[in-house]
N, CA, C and O atoms as a GROMACS GRO file, in nm:
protein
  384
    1UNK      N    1   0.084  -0.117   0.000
    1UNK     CA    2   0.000   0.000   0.000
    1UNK      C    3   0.089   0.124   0.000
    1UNK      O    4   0.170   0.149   0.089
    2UNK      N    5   0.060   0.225  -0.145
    2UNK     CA    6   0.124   0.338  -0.112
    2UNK      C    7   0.083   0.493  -0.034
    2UNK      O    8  -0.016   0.551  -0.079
    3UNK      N    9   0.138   0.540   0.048
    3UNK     CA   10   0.076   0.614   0.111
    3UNK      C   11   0.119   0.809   0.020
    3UNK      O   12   0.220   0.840  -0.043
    4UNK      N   13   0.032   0.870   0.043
    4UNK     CA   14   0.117   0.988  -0.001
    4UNK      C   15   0.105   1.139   0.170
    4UNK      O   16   0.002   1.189   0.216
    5UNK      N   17   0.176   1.151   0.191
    5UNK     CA   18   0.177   1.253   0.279
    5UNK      C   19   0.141   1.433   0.243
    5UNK      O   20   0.164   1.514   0.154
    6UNK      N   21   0.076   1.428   0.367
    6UNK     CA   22   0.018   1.571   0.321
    6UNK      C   23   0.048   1.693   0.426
    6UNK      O   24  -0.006   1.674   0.534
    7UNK      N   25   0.107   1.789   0.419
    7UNK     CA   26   0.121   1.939   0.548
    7UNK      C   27   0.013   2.037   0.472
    7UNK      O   28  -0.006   2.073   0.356
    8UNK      N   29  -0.045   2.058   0.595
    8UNK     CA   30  -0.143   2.193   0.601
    8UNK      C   31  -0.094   2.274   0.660
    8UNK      O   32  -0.062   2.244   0.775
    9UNK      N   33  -0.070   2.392   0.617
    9UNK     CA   34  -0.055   2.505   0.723
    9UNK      C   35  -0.121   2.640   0.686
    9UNK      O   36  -0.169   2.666   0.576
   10UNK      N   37  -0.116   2.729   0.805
   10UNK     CA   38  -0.254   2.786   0.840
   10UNK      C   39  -0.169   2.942   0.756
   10UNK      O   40  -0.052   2.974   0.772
   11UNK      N   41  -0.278   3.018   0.665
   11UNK     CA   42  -0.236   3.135   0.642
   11UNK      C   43  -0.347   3.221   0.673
   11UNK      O   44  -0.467   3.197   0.663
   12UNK      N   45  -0.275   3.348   0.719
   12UNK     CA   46  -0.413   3.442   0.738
   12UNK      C   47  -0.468   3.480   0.609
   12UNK      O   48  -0.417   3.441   0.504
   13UNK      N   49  -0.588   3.569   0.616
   13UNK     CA   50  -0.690   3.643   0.540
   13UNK      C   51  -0.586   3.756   0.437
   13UNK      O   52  -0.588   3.790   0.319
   14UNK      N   53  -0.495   3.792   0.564
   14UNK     CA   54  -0.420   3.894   0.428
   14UNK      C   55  -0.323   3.863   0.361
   14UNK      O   56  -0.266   3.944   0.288
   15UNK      N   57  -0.293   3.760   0.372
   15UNK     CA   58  -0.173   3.688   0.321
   15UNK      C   59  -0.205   3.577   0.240
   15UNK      O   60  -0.114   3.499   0.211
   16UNK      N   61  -0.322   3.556   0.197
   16UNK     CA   62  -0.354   3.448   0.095
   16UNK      C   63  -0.231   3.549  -0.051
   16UNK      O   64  -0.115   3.522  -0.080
   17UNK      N   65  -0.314   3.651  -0.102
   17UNK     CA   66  -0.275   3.699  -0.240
   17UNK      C   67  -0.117   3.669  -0.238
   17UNK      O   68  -0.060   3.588  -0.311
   18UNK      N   69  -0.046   3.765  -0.121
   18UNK     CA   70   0.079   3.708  -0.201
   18UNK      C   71   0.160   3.584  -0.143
   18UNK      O   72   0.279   3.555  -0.153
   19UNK      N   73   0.054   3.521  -0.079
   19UNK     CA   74   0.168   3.320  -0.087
   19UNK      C   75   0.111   3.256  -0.237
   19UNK      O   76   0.162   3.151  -0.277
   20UNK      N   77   0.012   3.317  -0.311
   20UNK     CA   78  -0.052   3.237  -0.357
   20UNK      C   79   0.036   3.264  -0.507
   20UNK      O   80   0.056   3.192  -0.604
   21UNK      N   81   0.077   3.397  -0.476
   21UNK     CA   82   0.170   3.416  -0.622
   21UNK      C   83   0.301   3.353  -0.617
   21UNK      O   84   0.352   3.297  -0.714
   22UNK      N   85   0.367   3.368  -0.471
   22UNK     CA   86   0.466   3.261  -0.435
   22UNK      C   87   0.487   3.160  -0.447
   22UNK      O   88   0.598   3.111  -0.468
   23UNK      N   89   0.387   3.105  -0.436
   23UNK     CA   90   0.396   2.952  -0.452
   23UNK      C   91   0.386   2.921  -0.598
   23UNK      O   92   0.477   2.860  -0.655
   24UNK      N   93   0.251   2.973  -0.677
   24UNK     CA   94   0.246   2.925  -0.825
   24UNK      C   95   0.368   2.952  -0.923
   24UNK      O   96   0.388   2.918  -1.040
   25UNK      N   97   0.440   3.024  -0.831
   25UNK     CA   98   0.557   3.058  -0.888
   25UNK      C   99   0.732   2.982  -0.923
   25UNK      O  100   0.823   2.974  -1.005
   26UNK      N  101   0.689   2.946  -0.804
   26UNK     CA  102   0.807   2.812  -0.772
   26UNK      C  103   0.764   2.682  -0.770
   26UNK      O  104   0.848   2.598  -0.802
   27UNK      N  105   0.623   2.632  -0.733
   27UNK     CA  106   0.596   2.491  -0.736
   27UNK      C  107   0.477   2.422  -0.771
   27UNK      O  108   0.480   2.299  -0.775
   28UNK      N  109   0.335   2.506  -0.804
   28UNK     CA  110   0.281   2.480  -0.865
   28UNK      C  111   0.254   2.459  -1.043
   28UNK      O  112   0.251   2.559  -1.115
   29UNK      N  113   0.236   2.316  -1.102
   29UNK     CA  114   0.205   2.356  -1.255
   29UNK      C  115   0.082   2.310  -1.255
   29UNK      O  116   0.050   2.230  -1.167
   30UNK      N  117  -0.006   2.346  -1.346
   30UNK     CA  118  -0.189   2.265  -1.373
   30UNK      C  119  -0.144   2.157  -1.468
   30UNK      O  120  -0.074   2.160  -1.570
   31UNK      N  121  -0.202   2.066  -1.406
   31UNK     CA  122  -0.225   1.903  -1.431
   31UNK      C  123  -0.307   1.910  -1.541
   31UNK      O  124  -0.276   1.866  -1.652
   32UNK      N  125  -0.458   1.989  -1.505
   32UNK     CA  126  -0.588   1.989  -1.620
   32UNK      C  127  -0.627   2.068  -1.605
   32UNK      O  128  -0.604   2.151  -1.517
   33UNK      N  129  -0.744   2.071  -1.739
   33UNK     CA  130  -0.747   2.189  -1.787
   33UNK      C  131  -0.896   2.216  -1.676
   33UNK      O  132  -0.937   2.118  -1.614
   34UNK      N  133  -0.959   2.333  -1.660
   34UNK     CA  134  -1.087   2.371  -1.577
   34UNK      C  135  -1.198   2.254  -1.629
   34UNK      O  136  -1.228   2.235  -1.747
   35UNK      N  137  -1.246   2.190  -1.529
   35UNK     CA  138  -1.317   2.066  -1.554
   35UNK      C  139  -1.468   2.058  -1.435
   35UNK      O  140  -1.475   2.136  -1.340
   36UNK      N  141  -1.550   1.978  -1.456
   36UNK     CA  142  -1.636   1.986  -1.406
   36UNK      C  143  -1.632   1.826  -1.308
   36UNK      O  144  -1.611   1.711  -1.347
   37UNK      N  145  -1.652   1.862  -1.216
   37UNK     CA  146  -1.624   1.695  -1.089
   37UNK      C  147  -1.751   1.684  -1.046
   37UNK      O  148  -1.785   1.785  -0.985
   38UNK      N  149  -1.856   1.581  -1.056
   38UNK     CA  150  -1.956   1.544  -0.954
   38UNK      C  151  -1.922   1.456  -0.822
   38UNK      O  152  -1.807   1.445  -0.862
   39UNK      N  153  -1.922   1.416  -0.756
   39UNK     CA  154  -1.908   1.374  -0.651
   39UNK      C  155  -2.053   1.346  -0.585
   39UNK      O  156  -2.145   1.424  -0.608
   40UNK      N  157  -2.073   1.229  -0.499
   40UNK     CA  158  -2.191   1.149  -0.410
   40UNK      C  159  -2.056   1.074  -0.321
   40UNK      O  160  -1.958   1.004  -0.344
   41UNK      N  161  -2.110   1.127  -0.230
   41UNK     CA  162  -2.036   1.093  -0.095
   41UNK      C  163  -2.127   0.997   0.027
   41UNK      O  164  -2.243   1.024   0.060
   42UNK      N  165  -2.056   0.895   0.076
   42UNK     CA  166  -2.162   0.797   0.125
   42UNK      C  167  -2.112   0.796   0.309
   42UNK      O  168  -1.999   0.808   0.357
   43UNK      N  169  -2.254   0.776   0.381
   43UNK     CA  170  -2.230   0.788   0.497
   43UNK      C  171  -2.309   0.668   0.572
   43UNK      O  172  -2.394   0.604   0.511
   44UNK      N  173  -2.277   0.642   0.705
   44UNK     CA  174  -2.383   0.570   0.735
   44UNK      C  175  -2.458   0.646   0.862
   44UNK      O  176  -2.413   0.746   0.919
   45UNK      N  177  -2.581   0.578   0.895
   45UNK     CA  178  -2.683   0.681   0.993
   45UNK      C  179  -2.631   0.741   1.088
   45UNK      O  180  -2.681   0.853   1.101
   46UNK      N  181  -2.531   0.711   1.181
   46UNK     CA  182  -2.528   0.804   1.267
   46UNK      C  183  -2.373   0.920   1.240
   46UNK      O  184  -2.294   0.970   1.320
   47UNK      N  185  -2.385   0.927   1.103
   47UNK     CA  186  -2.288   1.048   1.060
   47UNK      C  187  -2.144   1.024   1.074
   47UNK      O  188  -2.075   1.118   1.035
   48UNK      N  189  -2.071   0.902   1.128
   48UNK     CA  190  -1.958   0.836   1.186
   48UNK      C  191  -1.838   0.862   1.081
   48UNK      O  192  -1.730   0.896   1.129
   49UNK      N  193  -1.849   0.849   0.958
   49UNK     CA  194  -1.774   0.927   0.851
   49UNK      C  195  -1.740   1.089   0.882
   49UNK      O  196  -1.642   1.143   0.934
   50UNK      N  197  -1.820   1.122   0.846
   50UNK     CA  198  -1.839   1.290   0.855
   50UNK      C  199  -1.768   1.338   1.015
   50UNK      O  200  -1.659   1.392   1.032
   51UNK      N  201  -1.825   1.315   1.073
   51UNK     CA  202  -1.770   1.344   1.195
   51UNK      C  203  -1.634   1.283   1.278
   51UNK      O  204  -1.607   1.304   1.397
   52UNK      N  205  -1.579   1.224   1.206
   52UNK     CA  206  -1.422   1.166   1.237
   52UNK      C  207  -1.374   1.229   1.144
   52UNK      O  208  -1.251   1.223   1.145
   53UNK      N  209  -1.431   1.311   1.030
   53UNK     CA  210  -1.316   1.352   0.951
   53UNK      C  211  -1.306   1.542   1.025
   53UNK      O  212  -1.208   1.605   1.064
   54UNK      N  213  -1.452   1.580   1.016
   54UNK     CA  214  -1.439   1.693   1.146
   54UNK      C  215  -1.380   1.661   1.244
   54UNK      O  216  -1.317   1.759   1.285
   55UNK      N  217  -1.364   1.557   1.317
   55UNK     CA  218  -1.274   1.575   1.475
   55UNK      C  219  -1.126   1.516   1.463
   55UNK      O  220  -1.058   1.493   1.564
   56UNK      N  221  -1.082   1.495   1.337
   56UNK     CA  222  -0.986   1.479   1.292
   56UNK      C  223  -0.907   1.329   1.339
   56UNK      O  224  -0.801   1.297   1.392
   57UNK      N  225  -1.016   1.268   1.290
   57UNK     CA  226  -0.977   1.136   1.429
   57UNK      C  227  -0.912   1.036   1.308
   57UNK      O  228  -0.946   1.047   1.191
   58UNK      N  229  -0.808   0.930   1.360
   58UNK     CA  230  -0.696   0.845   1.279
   58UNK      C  231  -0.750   0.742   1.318
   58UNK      O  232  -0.824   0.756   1.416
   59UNK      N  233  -0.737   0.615   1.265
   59UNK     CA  234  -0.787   0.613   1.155
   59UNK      C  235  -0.923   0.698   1.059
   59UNK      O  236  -0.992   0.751   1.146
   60UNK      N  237  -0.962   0.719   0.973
   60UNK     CA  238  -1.080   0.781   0.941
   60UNK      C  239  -1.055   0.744   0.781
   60UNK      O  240  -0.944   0.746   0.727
   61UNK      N  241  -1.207   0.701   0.704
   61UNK     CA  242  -1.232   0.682   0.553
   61UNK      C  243  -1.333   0.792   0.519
   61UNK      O  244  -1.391   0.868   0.596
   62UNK      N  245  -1.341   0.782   0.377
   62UNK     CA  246  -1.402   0.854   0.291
   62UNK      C  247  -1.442   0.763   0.192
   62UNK      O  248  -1.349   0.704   0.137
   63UNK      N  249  -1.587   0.728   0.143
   63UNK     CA  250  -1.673   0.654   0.038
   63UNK      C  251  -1.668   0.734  -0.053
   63UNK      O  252  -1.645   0.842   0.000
   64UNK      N  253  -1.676   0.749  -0.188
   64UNK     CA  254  -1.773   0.856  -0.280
   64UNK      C  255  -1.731   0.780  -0.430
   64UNK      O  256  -1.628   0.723  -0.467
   65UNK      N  257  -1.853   0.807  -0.490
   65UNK     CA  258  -1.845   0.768  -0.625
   65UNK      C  259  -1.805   0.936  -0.675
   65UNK      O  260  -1.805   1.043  -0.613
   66UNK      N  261  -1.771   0.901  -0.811
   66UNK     CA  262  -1.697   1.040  -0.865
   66UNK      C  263  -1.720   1.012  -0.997
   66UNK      O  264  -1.701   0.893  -1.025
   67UNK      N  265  -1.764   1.101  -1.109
   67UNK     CA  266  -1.730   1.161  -1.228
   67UNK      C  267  -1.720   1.301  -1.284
   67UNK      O  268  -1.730   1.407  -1.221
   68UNK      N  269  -1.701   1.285  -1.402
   68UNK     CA  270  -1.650   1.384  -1.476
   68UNK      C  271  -1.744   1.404  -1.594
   68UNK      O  272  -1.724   1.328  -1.688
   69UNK      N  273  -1.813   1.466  -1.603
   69UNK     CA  274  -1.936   1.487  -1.672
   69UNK      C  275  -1.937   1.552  -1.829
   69UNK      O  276  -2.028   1.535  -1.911
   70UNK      N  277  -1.802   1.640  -1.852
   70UNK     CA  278  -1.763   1.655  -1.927
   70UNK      C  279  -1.678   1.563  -1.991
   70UNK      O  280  -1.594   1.613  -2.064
   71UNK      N  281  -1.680   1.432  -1.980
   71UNK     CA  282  -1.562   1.368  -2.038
   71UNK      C  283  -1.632   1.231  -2.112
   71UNK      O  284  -1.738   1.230  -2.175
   72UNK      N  285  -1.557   1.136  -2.091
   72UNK     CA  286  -1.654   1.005  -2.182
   72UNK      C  287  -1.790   1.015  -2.059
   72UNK      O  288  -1.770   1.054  -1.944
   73UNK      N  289  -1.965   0.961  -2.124
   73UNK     CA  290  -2.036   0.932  -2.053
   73UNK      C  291  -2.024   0.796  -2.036
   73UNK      O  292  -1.962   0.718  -2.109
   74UNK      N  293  -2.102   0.766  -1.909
   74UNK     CA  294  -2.066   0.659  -1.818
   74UNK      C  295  -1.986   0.583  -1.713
   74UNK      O  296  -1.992   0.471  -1.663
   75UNK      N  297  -1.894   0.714  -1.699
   75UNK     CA  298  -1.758   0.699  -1.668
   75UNK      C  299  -1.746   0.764  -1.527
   75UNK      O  300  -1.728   0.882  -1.496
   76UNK      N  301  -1.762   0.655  -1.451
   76UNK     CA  302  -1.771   0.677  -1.287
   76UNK      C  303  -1.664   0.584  -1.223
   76UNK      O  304  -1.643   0.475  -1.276
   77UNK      N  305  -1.588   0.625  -1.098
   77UNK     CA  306  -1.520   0.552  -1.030
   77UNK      C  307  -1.569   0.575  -0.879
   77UNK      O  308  -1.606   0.682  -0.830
   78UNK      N  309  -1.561   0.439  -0.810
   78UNK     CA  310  -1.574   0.411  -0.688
   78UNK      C  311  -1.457   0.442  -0.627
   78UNK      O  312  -1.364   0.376  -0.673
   79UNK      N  313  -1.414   0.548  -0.509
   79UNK     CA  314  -1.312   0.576  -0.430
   79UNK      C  315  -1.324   0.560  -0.300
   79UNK      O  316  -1.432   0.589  -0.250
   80UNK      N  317  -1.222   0.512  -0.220
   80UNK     CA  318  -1.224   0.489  -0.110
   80UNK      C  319  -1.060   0.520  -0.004
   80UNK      O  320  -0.964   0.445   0.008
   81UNK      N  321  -1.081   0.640   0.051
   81UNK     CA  322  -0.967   0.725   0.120
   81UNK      C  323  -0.960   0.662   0.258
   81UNK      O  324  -1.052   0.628   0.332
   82UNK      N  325  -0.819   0.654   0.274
   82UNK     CA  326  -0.761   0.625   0.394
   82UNK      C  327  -0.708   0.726   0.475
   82UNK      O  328  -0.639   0.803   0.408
   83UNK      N  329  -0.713   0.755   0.595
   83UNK     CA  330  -0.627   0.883   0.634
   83UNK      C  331  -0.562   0.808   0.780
   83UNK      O  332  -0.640   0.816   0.875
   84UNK      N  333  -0.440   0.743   0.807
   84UNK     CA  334  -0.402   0.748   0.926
   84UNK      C  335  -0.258   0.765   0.933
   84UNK      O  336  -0.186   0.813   0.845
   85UNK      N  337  -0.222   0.719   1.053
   85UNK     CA  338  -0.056   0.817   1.076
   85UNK      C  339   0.027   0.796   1.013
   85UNK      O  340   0.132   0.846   1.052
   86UNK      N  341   0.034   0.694   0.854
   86UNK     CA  342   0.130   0.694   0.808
   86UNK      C  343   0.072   0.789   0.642
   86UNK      O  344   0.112   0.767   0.528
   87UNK      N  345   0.008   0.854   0.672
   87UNK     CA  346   0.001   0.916   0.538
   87UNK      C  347  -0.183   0.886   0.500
   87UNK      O  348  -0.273   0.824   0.557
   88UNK      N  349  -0.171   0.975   0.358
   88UNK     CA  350  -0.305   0.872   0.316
   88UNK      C  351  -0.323   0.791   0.204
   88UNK      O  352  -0.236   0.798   0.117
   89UNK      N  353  -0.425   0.708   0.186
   89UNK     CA  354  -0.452   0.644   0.056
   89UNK      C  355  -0.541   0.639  -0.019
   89UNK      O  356  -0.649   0.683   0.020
   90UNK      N  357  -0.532   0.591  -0.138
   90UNK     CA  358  -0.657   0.601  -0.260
   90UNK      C  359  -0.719   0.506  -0.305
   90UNK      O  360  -0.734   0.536  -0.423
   91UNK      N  361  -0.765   0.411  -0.289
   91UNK     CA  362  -0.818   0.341  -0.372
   91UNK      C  363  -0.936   0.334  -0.478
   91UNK      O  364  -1.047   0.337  -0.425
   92UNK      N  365  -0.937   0.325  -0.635
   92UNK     CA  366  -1.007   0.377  -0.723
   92UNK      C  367  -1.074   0.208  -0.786
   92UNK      O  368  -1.029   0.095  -0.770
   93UNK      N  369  -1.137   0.235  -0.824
   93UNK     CA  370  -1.252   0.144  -0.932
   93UNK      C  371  -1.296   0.217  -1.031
   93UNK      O  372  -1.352   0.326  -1.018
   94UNK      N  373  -1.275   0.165  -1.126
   94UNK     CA  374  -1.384   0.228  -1.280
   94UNK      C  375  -1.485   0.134  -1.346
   94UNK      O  376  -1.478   0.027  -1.406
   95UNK      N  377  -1.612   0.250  -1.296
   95UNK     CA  378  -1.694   0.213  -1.348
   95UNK      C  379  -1.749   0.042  -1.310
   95UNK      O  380  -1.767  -0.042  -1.398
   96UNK      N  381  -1.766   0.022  -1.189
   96UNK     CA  382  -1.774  -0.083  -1.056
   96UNK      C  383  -1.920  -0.120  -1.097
   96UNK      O  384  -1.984  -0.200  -1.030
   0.00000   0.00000   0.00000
């Protein structure tokens, strides 16, 4: 299983504009071009998804089917996110 690691860090309100030129500057490139994503995200009754990913709790998953609506029709993948202390993971299906 490969994991990929992720840092968040916190910027204020006035300092978005210029980290944002900073950064696209040195390490961001666009992957794709402006695209349209649907997403259906799956939970079960007593919200246990949703609310471990708000309280930031490890282990914690994410369900959701996903397409791209602009692209071939029919074309949906089943995803399923991992988030614990060694990073997170992806697992994809097409069209399941």
């Amino acid at each position: 299983m490969s994991f990929r690691i992720e840092e968040k860090i916190l910027i204020g309100k006035n300092e978005i504009i210029e980290f944002k030129k900073i950064y696209q500057k040195k390490f961001l490139k666009k992957l794709y071009q402006p695209r349209l994503i649907r997403s259906l995200y799956f939970e079960n009754l007593n919200n246990d998804i949703y609310n471990d990913s708000v309280e930031g709790m490890l282990p914690r998953k994410k369900i959701r089917v996903r397409s791209y609506p602009n692209e071939e029709k029919n074309k949906f993948y089943l995803e399923k996110k991992i988030s614990s202390v060694e990073g997170r993971f992806k697992q994809k299906k097409k069209n399941w």
